[in-house]
C-alpha positions, -999 to +999 in steps of 0.1 A: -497+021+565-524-005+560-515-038+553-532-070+538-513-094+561-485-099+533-451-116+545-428-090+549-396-108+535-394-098+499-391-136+484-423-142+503-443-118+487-438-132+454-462-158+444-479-179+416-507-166+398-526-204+414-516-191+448-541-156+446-574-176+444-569-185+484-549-149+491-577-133+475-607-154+492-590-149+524-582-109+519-620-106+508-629-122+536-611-103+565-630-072+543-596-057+528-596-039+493-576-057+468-555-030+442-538-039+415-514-029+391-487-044+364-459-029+340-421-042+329-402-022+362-371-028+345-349-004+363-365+008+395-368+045+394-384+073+419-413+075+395-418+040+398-412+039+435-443+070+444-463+053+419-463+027+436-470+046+468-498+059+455-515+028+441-511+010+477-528+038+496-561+033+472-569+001+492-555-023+516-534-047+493-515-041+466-506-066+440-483-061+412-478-085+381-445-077+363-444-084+329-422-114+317-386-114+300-403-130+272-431-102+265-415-066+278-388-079+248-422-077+225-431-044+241-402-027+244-378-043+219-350-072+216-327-052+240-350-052+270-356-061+296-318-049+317-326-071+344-343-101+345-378-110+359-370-127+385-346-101+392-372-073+389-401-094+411-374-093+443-369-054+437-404-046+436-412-074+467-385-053+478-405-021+484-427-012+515-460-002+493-460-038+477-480-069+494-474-095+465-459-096+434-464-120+403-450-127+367-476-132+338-465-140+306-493-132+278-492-099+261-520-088+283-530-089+324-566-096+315-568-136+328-549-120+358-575-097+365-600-118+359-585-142+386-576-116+411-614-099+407-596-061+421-615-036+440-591-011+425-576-009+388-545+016+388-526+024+356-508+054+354-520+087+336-507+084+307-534+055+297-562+066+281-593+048+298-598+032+265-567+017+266-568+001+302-570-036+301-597-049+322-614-021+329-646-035+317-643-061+340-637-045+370-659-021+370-685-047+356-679-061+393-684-029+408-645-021+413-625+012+402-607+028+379-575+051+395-552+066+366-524+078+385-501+109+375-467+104+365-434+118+381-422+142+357-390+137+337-392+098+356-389+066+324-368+038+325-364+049+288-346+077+297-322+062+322-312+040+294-306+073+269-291+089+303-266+060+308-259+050+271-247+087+269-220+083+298-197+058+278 
């Protein structure tokens, strides 16, 4: 698997959105393609985890921003998230696929991409190209649009129902 350099232990992977301006200088630099991707990853799920997979093997680093406690409760409602972002940023640091992980708290990932400047843009298929924020500018910069298929039958959504059911 390629690799961007990234610390392997998963605490080390997760950083400040200030820290990427040098990570990203220094990746572009060494000539490594910079991919990334965001989303809630509430409860980690298969669908999540070849996702994932998928999105790293578009370039050489993948970066994921997790959405904050504060607005996956605006997307997905008050009961959400189950676990807690800092919580959710160690699982993902967690998986093999991942380089770096971040939190961003406004309702989009925009002034993230715009501050990362990604080779690669990947959302998953169920985004219509309309729809994916920061398109525009990545591909403005010459960078990529990858709309990745989803694992059938795979939601955090439905591992909630699934569970709720068990009681």
């Amino acid at each position: 698997m390629r690799t961007c350099g990234a610390d392997t232990l998963s605490g080390r992977k997760i950083k400040k959105i200030a820290a990427f301006k040098n990570i990203c200088a220094g990746l572009r630099r060494a000539g490594k393609k910079i991919v990334f991707t965001n989303g809630c990853f509430d409860i980690l799920h298969y669908g999540h985890v070849m996702y994932l997979e998928k999105a790293k093997a578009k370039g050489d680093c993948l970066i994921v921003a997790l959405n904050s406690d504060a607005s996956v409760k605006k997307i997905k409602g008050k009961n959400r998230p189950i676990n807690s972002e800092a919580d959710r940023a160690k699982v993902i640091a967690g998986l093999e696929s991942v380089d770096y992980v971040m939190i961003f708290n406004e309702s989009t990932p925009l002034a993230t991409i715009k501050t990362l400047k990604p080779d690669v843009l990947v959302k998953g298929s169920d985004w219509k190209d309309k729809e994916i924020v920061g398109a525009d500018f990545v591909k403005g910069r010459g960078g990529r649009i990858v709309r990745i298929p989803l694992a059938n039958g795979r939601s955090t959504s439905g591992l909630i129902n699934k569970i709720a059911k068990i009681r």
